[in-house]
C-alpha positions as CSV (number, residue, x, y, z in Angstrom):
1,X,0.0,0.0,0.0
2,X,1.4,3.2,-0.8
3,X,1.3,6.5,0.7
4,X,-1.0,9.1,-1.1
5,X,1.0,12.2,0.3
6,X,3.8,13.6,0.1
7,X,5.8,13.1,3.4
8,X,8.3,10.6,4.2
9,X,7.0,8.7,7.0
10,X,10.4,7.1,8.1
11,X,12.0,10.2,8.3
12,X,9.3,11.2,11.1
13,X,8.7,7.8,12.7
14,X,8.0,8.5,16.5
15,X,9.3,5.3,18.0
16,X,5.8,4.0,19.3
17,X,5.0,1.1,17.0
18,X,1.1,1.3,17.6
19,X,1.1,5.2,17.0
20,X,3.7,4.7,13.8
21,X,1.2,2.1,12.7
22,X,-1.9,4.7,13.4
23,X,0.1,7.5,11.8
24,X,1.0,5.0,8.4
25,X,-3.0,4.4,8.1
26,X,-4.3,7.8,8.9
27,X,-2.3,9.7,6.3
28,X,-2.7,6.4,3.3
29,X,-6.1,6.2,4.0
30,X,-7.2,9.9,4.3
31,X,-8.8,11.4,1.1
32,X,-9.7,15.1,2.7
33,X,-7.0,17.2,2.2
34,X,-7.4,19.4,4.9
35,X,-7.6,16.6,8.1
36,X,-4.6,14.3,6.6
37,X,-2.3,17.8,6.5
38,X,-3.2,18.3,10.0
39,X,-1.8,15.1,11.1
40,X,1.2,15.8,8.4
41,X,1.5,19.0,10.6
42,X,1.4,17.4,14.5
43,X,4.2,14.9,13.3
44,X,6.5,17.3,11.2
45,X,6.2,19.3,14.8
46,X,7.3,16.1,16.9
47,X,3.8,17.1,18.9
48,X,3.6,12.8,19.7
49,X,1.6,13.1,22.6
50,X,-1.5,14.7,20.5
51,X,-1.3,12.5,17.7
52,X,-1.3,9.5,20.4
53,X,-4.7,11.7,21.7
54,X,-6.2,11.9,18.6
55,X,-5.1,8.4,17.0
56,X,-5.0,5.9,19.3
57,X,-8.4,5.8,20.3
58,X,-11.6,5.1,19.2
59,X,-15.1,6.6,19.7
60,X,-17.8,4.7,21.4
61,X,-21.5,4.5,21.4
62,X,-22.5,6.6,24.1
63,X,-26.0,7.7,25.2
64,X,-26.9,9.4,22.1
65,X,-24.4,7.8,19.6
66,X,-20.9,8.6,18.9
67,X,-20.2,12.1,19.6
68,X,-16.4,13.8,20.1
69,X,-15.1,17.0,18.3
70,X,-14.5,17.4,14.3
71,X,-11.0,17.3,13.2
72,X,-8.5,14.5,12.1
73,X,-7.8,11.6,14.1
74,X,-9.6,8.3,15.0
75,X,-10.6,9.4,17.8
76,X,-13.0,12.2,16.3
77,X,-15.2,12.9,13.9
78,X,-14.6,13.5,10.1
79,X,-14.9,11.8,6.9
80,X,-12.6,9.0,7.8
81,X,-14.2,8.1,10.7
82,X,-17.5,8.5,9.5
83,X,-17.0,6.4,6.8
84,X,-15.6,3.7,8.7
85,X,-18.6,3.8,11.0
86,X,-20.7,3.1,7.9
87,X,-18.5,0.3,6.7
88,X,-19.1,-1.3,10.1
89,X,-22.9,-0.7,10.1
90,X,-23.4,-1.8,6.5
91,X,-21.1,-5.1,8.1
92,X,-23.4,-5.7,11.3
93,X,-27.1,-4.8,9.5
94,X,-26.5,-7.0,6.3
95,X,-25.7,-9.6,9.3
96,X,-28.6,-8.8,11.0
97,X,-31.5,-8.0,8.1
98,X,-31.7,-10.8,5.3
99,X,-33.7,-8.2,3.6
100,X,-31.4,-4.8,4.0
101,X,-30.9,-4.6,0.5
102,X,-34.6,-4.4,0.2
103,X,-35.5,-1.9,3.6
104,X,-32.2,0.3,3.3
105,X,-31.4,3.0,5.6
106,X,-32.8,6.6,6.3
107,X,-29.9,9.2,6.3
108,X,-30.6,12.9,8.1
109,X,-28.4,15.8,8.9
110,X,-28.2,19.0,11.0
111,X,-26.3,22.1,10.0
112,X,-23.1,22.2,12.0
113,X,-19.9,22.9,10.2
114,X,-15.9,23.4,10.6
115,X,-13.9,25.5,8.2
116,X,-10.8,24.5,9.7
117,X,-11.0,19.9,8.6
118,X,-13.7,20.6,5.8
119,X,-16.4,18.4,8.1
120,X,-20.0,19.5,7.7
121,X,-23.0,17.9,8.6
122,X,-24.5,17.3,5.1
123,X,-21.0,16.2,3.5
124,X,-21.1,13.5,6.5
125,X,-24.3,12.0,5.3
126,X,-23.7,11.9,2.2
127,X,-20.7,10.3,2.7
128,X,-22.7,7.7,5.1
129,X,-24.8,7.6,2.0
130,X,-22.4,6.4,-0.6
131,X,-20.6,3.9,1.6
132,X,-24.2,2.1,1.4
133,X,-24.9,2.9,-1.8
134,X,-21.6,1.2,-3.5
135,X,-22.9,-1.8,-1.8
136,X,-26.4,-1.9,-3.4
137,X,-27.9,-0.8,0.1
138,X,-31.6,1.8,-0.6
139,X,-31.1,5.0,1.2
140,X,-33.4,7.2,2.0
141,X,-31.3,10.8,2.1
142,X,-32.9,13.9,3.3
143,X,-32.2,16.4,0.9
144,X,-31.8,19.6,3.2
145,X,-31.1,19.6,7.3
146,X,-34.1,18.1,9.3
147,X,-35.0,17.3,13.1
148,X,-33.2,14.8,14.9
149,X,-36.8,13.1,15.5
150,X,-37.2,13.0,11.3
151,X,-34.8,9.9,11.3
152,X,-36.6,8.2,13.6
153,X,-40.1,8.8,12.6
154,X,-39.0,8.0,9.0
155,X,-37.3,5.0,9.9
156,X,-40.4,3.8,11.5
157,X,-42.5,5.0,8.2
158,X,-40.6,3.4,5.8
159,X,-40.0,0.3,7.5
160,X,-36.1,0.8,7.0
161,X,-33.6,-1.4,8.4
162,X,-31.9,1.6,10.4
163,X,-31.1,5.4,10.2
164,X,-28.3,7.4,11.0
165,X,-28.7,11.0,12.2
166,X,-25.4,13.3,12.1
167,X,-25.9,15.7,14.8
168,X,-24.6,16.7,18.1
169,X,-27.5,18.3,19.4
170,X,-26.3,21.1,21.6
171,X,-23.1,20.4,22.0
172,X,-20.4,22.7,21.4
173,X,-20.1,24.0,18.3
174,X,-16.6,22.1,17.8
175,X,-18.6,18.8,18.0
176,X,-20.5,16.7,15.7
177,X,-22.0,13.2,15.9
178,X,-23.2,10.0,14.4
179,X,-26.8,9.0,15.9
180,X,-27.8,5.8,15.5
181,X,-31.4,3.9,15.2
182,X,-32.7,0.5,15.0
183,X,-35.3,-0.8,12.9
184,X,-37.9,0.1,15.4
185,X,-37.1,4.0,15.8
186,X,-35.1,3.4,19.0
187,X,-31.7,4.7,18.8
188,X,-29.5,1.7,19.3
189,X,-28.6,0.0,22.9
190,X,-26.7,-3.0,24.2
191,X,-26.0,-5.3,22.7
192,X,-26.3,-4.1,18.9
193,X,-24.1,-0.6,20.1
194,X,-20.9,-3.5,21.2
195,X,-21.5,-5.5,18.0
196,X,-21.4,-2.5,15.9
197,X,-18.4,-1.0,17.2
198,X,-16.9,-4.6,16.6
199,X,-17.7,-4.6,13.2
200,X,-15.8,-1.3,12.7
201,X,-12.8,-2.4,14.2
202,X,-13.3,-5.2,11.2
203,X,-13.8,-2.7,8.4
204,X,-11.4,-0.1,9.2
205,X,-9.6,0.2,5.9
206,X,-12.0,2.3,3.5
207,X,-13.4,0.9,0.6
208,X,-13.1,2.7,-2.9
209,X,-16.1,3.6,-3.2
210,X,-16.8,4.9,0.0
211,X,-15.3,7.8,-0.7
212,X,-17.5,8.5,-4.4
213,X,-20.0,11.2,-2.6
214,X,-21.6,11.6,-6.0
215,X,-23.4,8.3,-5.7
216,X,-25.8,10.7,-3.2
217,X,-26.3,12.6,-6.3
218,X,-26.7,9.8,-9.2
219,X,-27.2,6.6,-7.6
220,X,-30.8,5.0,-8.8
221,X,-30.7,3.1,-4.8
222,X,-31.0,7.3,-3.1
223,X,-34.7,8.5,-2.9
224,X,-35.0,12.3,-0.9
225,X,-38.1,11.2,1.6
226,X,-38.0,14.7,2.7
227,X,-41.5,15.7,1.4
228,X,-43.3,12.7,2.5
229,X,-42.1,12.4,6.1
230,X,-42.6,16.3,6.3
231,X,-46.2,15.4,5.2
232,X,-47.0,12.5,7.0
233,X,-45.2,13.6,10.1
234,X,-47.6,17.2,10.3
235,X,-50.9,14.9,9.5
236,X,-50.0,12.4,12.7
237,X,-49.4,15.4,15.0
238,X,-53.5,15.5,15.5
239,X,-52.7,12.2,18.3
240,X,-51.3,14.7,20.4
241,X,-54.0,17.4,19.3
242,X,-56.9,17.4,21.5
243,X,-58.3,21.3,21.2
244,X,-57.9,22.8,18.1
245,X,-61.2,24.4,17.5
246,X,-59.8,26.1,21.2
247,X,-56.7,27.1,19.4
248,X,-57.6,28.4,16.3
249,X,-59.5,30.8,18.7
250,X,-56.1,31.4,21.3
251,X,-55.1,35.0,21.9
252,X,-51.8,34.0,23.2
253,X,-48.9,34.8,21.1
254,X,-45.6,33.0,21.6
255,X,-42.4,33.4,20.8
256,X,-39.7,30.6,19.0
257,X,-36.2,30.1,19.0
258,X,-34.5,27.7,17.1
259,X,-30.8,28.4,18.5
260,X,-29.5,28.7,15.2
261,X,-30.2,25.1,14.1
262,X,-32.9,23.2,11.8
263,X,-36.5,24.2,14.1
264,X,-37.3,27.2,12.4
265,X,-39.6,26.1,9.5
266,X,-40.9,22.7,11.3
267,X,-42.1,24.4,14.6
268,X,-43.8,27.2,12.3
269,X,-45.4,23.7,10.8
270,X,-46.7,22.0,13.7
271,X,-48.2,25.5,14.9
272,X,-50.2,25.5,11.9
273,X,-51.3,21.9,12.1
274,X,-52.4,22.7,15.4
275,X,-54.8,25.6,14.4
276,X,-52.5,28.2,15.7
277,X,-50.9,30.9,13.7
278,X,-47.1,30.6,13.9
279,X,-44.9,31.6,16.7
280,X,-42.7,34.8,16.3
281,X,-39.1,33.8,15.4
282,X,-36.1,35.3,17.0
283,X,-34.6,36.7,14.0
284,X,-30.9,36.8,15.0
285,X,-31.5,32.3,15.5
286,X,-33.8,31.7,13.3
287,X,-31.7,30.6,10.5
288,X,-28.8,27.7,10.5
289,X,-25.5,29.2,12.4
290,X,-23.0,26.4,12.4
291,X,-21.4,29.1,14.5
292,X,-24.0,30.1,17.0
293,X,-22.9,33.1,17.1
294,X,-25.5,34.9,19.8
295,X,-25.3,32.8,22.3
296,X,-22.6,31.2,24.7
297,X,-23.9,28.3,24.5
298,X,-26.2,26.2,21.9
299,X,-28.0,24.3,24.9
300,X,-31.2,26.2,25.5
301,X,-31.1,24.0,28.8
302,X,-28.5,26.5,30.1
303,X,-31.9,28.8,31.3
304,X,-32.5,32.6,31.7
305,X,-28.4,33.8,30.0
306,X,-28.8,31.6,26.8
307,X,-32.5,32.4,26.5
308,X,-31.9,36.5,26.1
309,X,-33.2,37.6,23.3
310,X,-36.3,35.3,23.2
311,X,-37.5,36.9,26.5
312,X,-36.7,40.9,25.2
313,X,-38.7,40.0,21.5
314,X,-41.3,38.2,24.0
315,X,-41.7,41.6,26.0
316,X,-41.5,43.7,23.1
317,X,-44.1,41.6,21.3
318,X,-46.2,41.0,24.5
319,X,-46.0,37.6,24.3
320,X,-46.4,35.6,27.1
321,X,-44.4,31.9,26.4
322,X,-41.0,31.7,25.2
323,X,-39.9,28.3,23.7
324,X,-36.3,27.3,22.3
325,X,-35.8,23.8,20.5
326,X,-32.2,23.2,20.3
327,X,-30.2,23.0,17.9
328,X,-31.3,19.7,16.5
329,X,-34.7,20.3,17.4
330,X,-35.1,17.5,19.5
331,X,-35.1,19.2,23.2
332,X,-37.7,22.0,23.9
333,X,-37.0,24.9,26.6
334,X,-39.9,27.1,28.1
335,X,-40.2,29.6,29.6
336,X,-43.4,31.9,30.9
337,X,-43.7,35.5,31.7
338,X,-44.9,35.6,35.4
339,X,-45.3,39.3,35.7
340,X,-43.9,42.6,33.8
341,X,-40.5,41.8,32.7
342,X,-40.3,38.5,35.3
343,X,-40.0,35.0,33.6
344,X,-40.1,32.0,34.8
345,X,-38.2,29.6,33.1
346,X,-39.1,25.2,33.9
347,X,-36.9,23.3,34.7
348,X,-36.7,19.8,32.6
349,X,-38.7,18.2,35.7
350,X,-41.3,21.2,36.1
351,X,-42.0,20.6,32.6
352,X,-42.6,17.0,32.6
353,X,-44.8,17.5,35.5
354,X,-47.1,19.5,33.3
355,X,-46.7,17.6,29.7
356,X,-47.2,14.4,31.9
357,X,-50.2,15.9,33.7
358,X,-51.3,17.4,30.1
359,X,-51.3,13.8,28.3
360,X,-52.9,12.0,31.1
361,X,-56.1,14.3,31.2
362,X,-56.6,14.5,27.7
363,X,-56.0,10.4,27.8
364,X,-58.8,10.0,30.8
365,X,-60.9,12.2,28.4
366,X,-61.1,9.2,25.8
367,X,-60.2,6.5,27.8
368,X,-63.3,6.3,30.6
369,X,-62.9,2.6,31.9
370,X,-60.4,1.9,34.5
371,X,-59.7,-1.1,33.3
372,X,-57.4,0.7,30.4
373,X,-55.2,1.5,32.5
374,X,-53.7,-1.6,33.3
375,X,-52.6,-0.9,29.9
376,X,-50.6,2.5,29.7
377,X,-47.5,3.6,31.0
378,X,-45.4,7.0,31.9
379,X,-41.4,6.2,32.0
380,X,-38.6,8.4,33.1
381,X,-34.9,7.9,33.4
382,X,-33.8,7.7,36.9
383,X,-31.8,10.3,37.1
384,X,-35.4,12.6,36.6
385,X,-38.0,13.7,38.7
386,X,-40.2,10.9,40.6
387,X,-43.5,13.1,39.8
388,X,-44.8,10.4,37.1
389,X,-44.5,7.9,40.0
390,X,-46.6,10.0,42.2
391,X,-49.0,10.5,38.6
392,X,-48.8,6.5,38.6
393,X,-49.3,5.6,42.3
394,X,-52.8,8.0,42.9
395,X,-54.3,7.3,39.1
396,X,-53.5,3.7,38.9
397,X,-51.5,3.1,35.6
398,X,-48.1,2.0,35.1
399,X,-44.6,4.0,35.8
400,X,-41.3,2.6,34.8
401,X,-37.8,4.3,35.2
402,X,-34.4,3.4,32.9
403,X,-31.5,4.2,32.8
404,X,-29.9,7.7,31.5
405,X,-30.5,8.1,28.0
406,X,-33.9,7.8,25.6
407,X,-32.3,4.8,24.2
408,X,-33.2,3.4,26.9
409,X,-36.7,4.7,27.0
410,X,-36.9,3.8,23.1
411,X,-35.9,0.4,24.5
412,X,-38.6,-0.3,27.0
413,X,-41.3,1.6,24.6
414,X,-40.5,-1.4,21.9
415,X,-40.5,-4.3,24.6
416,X,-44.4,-2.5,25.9
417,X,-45.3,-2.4,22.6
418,X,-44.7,-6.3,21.9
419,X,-47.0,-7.0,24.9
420,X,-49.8,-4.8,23.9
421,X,-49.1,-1.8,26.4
422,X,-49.3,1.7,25.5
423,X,-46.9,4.8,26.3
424,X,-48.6,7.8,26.6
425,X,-45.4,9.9,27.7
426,X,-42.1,9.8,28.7
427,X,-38.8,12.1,29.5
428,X,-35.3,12.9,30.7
429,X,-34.9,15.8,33.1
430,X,-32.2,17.6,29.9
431,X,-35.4,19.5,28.4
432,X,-35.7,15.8,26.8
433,X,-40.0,14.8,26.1
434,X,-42.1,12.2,24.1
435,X,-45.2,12.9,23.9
436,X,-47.2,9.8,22.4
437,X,-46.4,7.3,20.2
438,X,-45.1,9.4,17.0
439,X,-41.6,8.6,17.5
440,X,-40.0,6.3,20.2
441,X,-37.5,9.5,20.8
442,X,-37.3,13.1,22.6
443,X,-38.8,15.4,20.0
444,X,-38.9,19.2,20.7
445,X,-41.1,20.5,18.0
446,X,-44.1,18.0,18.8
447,X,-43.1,19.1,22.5
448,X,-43.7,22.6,21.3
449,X,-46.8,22.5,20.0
450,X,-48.3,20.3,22.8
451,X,-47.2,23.2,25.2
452,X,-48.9,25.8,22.9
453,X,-52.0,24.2,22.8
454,X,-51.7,23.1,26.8
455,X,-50.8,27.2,27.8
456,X,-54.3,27.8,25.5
457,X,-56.4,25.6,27.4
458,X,-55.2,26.8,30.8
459,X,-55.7,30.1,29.7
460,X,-59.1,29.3,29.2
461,X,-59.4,28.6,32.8
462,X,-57.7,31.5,33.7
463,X,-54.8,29.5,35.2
464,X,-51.2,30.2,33.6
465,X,-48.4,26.8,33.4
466,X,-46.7,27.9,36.7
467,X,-50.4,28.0,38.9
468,X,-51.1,24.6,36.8
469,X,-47.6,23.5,37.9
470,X,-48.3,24.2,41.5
471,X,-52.0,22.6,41.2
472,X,-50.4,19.5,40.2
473,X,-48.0,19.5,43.1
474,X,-51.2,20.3,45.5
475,X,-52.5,17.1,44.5
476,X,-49.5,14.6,43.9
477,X,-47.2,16.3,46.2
478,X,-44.2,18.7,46.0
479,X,-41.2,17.4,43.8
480,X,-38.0,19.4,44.8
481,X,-35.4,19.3,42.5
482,X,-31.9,20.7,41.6
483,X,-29.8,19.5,39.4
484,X,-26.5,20.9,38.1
485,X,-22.6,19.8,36.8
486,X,-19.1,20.4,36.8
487,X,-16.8,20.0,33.3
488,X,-13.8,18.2,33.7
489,X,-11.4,17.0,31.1
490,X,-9.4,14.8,32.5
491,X,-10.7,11.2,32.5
492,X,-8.4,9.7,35.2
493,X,-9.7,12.7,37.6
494,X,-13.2,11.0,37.1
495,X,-12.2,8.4,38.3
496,X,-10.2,9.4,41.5
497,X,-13.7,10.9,42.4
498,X,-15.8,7.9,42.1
499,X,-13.2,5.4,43.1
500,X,-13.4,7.5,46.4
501,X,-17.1,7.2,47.0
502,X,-16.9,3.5,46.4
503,X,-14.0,3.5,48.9
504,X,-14.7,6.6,51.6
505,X,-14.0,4.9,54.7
506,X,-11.9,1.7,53.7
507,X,-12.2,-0.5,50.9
508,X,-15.7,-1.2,49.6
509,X,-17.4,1.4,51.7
510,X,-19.9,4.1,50.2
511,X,-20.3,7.4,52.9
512,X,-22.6,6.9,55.7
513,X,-24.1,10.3,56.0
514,X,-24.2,13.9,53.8
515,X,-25.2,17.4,55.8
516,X,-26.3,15.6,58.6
517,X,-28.0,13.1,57.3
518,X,-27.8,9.1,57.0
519,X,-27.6,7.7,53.8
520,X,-30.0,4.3,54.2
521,X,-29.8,3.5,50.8
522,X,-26.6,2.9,48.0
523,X,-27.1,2.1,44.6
524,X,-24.1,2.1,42.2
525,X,-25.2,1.1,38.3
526,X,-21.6,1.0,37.2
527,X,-20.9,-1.8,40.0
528,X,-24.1,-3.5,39.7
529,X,-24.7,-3.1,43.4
530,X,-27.8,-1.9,45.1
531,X,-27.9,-1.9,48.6
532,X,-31.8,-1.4,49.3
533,X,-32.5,-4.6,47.4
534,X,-32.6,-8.2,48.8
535,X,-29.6,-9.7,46.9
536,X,-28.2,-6.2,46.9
537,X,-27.7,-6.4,42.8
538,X,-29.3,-3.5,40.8
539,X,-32.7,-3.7,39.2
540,X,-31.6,-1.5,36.5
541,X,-28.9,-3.0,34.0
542,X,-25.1,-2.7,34.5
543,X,-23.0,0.2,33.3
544,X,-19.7,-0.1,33.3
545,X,-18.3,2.1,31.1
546,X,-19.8,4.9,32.8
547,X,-20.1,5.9,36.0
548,X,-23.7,6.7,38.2
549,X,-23.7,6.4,41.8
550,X,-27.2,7.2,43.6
551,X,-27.2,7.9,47.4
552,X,-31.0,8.0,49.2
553,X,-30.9,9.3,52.6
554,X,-33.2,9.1,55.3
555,X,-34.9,12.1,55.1
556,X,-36.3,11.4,51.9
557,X,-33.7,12.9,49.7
558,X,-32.3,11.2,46.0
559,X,-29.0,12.1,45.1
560,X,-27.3,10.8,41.9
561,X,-23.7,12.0,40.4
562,X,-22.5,10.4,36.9
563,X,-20.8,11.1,34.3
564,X,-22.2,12.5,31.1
565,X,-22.5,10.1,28.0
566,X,-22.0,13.0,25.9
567,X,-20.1,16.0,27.3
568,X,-17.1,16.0,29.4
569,X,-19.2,16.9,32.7
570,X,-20.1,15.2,35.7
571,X,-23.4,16.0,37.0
572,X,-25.1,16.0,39.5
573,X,-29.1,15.7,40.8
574,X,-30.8,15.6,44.2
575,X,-34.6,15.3,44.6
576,X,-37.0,15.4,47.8
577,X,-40.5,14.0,47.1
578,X,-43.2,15.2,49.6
579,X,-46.6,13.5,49.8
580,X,-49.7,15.2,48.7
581,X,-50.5,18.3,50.6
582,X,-47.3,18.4,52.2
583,X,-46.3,21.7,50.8
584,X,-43.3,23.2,52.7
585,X,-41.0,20.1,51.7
586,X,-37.7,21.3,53.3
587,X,-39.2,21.9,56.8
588,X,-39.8,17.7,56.5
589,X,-36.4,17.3,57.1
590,X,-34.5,18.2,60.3
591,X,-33.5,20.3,61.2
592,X,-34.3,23.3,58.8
593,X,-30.9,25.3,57.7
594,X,-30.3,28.5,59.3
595,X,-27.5,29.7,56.9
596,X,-27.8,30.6,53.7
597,X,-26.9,27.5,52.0
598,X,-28.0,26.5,48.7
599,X,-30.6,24.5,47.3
600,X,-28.0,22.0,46.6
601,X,-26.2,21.9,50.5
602,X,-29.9,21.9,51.7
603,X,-31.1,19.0,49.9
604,X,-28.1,17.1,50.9
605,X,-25.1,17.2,48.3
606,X,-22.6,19.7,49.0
607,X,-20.4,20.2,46.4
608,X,-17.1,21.7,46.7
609,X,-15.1,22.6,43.8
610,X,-11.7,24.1,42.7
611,X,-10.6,25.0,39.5
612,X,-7.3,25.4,38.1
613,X,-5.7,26.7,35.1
614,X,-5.3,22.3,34.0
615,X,-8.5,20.9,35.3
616,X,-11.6,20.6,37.1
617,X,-11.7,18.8,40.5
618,X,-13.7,17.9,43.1
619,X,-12.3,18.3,46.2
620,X,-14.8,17.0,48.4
621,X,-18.0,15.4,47.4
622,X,-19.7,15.3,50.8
């Protein structure tokens, strides 16, 4: 095999035989210009210790795919890496499907882009594309940038094999990603993630047509589903519409942001197949930004600071809800103005509590006999709010929690579905909702539309979401929750932090107590160990290649810290559950803080951090 650029390898051999050998393949098999001279560059400047970063690693399915930065190197994305991702799909689902030349595979793309390696978003999937097309494989490619929950929906429509989404939601700008979903519309889980990534290991070298991007131009095999699934996607929003003769007739006006990503002209769509005229755009977001250039941060989860101009158009206009998709338009942000130039802004939990209240009235509406509800189901991953269970446990249908990630919901929605059960909704506390059955996914512009018409209604009644929100924790009881995270780089600091929890006072010992309370309860999903149940092994499946400890102490209190499956961050949440009509929830526990702590040291996890010029630490957890 012979190298296709110009420098003389061994001339600038490093000594490492496995990074040589990484080096040698990178630079023979790398047909984009611009990321094989950046690795030219790092070895002509001896820098060995980021080509061994960027080289001798590999991506791995996380909770929403594989996701890292754009630039060259195995262990991020770009054209290599995307097409050897493909190589090793194409491997595992012509395995897996006797009939994938006949299904194929639905392709879908957001609008994030990087000058500096020549990686975009639509090059990416058209790239995925041909690597399926030179092997006789239908795809389905969008033919301009569409919601994360597209993919799914049309994979579901279509009855394809699988679909790949390239997006990285609200990451960084730096980032891109490589979404994956199964046959079913669930993005992929255990054990079809393992066996994929296998299968890419087997297919690394790139075939010569994978590189022929022009087979997403002329290939016979590509068909653009775009209008259809844009078609059929608006008509099945009316499951989820139960007022529209109400809305047609709304005076609320509400204002959209799109955070410079793909929501714009699909949230103006939904509005209308609602009844409602469409919301006001933000003007500076409304189009695709692979910059994001007005805010600090593309994750509208990030509250009040990323949400800035929304709420001075909103006041301007005299609009009363703000809502931000993100950028992949699959996570929906809300807030509501609570007085002259005061907004409230719902947390991921608060908003669930009102969706999931929403979709179970409307449901009781159709569904009169009791007996039905033997039959439907709320889940949550257990990382969110408990508010579903308290939903659940006074209304007698079914709650289920998983683990961090809707591919874990999508999971458990497709094993429900095989015994007859219905799920009505389901979330994660990251601004992440389903509401019914359209997609087996998060999908913010459905999300959007279902609060529009939701805010209508209660307006009818004279009742705004935040008195709705605190009618709903009258009756099920008050759900206190914070949640929050630190960022930190460095891997083996991770897991200095949660080796120490799992050894605090000796080997194999978790902390007793946190701000002056016992800790009854231990349950640690990376270990498999769950103190609270009988042969102390967890309920939920095994994680080891990521880390979740949950602490529940006597008072009540749920605290969980893990890692995130898709940002450098380790977060952390702590929620207190009061019963019904208990409404002062902190004076439950004892005794009541006479300092001004915050939410966080008053719940129960006090978190002490120190930054430094290197990294982020945690210097004590409790």
């Amino acid at each position: 095999m012979e190298n296709n650029g110009d420098l003389d390898l061994n001339c600038h051999a490093t000594g490492d035989v496995r990074l040589d050998k990484a080096i040698y393949q990178w630079i023979t098999w790398d047909k984009n210009p611009q990321t094989r001279a950046q690795i030219e560059a790092l070895l002509l400047d001896g820098q060995v210790e980021e080509l061994r970063r960027r080289l001798c690693s590999r991506m791995a399915f996380g909770t929403a795919g594989l996701r890292a930065a754009m630039g060259a190197g195995f262990a991020l994305i770009n054209d290599l890496t995307i097409i050897q991702s493909t190589q090793g799909m194409y491997k595992y689902l012509a395995r897996s499907f006797p009939d994938f030349g006949s299904r194929g595979i639905v392709v879908g793309y957001d609008t994030r882009a990087q000058e500096a390696s020549g990686c975009n978003s639509e090059r990416l999937a058209r790239l995925t594309a041909a690597v399926m097309l030179c092997k006789d494989i239908p795809v389905f490619l969008f033919s301009t940038y569409v919601p994360t929950p597209f993919v799914p929906y049309a994979v579901k429509r279509l009855g394809a094999a699988a679909g790949v989404m390239v997006t990285a939601s609200h990451n960084p700008k730096e980032d891109n990603g490589y979404k994956v979903y199964w046959h079913n519309g669930a993005q992929i889980s255990s054990p079809n993630d393992k066996e994929i990534l296998k299968c890419i290991e087997e297919s690394s070298e790139p075939w010569s047509e994978s590189w022929n991007e022009s087979l997403a131009d002329n290939s016979p095999l590509r068909s653009d589903p775009l209008r259809e699934i844009s078609k059929k996607y608006m008509e099945d929003l009316s499951s989820v519409c139960f007022h529209r003769e109400l809305n047609t007739k709304s005076p609320l006006k509400f204002v959209h942001s799109s955070f410079h990503g793909v929501g714009h002209d699909y949230v103006q769509q939904a509005f209308r197949a609602f009844g409602f005229p469409p919301p006001i755009p933000v003007p500076e977001q409304k189009d695709p930004d692979p910059n994001f250039s007005t805010v600090s941060c593309p994750n509208p989860e990030e509250g009040e600071s990323v949400l800035e101009l929304s709420l001075r158009l909103a006041e301007r206009e005299n609009a009363t809800i703000v809502m931000a998709t993100d950028p992949d338009a699959d996570r929906l942000a809300v807030a509501e103005q609570s007085d002259r130039c005061r907004w409230k802004v719902f947390t991921g939990n608060e908003l669930a509590a009102l969706l999931g209240w929403w979709m179970l009235f409307n449901w009781k509406e159709t569904h009169p006999d009791p007996a039905d509800r033997e039959r439907m189901y709320m889940l949550a991953t257990t990382v969110s709010s408990k508010i579903l269970k308290a939903f659940a446990r006074i209304e007698g249908f079914h709650f289920e929690e998983t683990l961090p990630g809707f591919k874990w919901i999508g999971k458990k929605i497709h094993e429900l579905a095989k015994t007859g059960n219905e799920v009505i909704f389901a979330f994660e506390e990251s601004i992440g909702f389903l509401c019914g059955s359209m997609v087996p996914d998060k999908d913010g512009v459905s999300a959007a539309v279902v609060v529009a018409e939701m805010a209508s209604y209660l307006y009818n009644k004279n009742l705004t979401l935040h008195q709705q929100l605190e009618n709903i924790f009258e009756t099920y009881g008050y759900h206190i929750s914070t949640t929050s995270y630190v960022i930190c780089h460095d891997p083996p600091t991770v897991k200095r932090i949660f080796t120490r929890l799992r050894n605090f006072e000796g080997e194999n010992t978790y902390p007793r107590s946190s701000g002056g309370h016992s800790i009854v309860d231990v349950r640690d999903v990376t270990t498999g160990y769950d103190s609270s149940q009988p042969d102390k092994l967890c309920v939920l499946p095994m994680t080891k290649s990521s880390q979740m400890i949950t602490f529940t102490l006597q008072n009540g209190i749920v605290a969980t810290l893990r890692t995130s499956g898709t940002e450098p961050k380790i977060k952390f949440y702590t929620e207190f559950c009061a019963p019904p009509g208990k409404r002062f929830v902190l004076s439950l526990t004892a005794p009541p803080s006479t300092s001004n702590d915050t939410l966080e040291d008053q719940l129960g996890l006090a978190t002490v951090l120190r930054n430094s010029s290197k990294s982020t630490s945690i210097v004590s957890v409790f």
